[in-house]
C-alpha positions as CSV (number, residue, x, y, z in Angstrom):
1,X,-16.1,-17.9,2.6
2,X,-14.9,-21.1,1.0
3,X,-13.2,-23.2,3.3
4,X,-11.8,-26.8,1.6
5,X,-10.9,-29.3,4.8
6,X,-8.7,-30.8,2.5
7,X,-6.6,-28.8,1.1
8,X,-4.9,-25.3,2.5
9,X,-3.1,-22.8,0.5
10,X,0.5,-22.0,0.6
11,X,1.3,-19.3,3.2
12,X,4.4,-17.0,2.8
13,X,5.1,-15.6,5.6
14,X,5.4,-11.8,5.2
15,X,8.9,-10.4,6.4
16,X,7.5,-7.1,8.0
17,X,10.8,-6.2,9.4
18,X,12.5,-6.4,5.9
19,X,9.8,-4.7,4.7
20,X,10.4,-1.8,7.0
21,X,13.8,-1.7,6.6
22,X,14.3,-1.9,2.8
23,X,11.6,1.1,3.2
24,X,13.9,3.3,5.5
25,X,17.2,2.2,3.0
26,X,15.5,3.1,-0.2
27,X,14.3,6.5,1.5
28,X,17.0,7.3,3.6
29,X,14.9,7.9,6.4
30,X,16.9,8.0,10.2
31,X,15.9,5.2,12.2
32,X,16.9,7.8,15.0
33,X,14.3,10.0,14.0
34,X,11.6,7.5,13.5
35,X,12.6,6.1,17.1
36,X,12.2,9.6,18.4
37,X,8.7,9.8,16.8
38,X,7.4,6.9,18.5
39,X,9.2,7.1,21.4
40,X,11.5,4.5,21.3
41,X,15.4,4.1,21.5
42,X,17.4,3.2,18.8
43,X,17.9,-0.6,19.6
44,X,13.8,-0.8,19.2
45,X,14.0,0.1,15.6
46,X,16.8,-2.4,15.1
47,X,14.8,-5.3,17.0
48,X,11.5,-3.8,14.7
49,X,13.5,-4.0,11.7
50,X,15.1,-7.8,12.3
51,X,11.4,-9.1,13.4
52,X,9.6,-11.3,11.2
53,X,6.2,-10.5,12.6
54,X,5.4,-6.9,14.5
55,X,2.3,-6.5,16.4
56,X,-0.2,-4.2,14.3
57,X,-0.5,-1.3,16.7
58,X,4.0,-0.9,16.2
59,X,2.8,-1.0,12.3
60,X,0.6,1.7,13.0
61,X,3.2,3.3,14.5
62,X,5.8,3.0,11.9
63,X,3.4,4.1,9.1
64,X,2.7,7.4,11.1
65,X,6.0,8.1,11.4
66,X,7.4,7.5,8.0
67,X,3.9,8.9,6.4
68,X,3.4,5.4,4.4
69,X,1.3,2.7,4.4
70,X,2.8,-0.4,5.4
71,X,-0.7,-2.1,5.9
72,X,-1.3,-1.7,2.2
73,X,2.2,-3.1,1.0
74,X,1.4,-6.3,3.4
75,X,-2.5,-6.4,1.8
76,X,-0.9,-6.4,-1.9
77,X,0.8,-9.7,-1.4
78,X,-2.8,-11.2,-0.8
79,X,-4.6,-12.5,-3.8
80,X,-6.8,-10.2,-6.1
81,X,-9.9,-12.2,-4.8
82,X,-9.8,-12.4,-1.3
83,X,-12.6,-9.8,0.0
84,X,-12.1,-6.9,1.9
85,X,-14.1,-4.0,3.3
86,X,-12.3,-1.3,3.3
87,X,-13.8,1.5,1.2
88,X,-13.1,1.3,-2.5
89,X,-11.0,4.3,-4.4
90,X,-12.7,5.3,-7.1
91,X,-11.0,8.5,-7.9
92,X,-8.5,7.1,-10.6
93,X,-12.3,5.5,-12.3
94,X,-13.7,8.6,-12.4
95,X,-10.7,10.5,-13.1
96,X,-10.4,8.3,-16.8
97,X,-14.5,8.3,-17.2
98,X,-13.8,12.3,-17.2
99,X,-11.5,12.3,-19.8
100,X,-12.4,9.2,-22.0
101,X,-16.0,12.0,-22.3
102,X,-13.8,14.9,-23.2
103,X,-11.6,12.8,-25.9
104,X,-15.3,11.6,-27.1
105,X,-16.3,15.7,-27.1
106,X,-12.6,17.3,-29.2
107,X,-13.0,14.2,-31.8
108,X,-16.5,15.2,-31.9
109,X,-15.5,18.6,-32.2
110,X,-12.2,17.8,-34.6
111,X,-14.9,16.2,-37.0
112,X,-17.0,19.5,-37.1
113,X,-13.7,21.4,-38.1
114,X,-12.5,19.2,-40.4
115,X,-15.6,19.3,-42.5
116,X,-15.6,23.1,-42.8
């Protein structure tokens, strides 16, 4: 951890409500539904939605219901460098390993055929 007494970055405080509710706009999800699925009334999701902080079990909540990550869009704001340990997706790595070997294998094999 590196920890300067003197000097202490800028923190932006993350809008969670706006980010919930520019979420349900550009899917054009019902807040009524998403109330019903958390059981909550309607003027919940509006006091959710106008909140600048939300506690991180409502988050949990809200993710569950609309089947995305909110946690993650909050986490990408954070500098690159800043540790973490949650559990590293390597899928996409391997995934492009796999085919940067097959492009090395039909080049390979494009240079046998052309030679013939």
């Amino acid at each position: 951890m590196n920890m300067k007494s003197n000097t202490s970055p800028i923190i932006e405080t993350i809008d969670v409500g706006n980010l919930i509710r520019k979420y349900i706009k550009k899917k054009r999800i019902s807040k009524a539904a998403v109330a019903r699925f958390i059981g909550k009334d309607d003027r919940t999701m509006l006091r959710y939605e106008k909140s600048v902080s939300l506690k991180s079990n409502v988050i949990m909540e809200l993710s569950h219901a609309m089947e995305h990550n909110f946690f993650q869009d909050i986490a990408a704001t954070l500098p690159a460098h800043y540790s973490t340990d949650a559990p590293v997706d390597t899928t996409l790595t391997d995934k492009i390993a796999a085919l940067e070997q097959r492009i090395l294998i039909l080049e390979a094999e494009k240079a046998v055929l052309l030679i013939r």
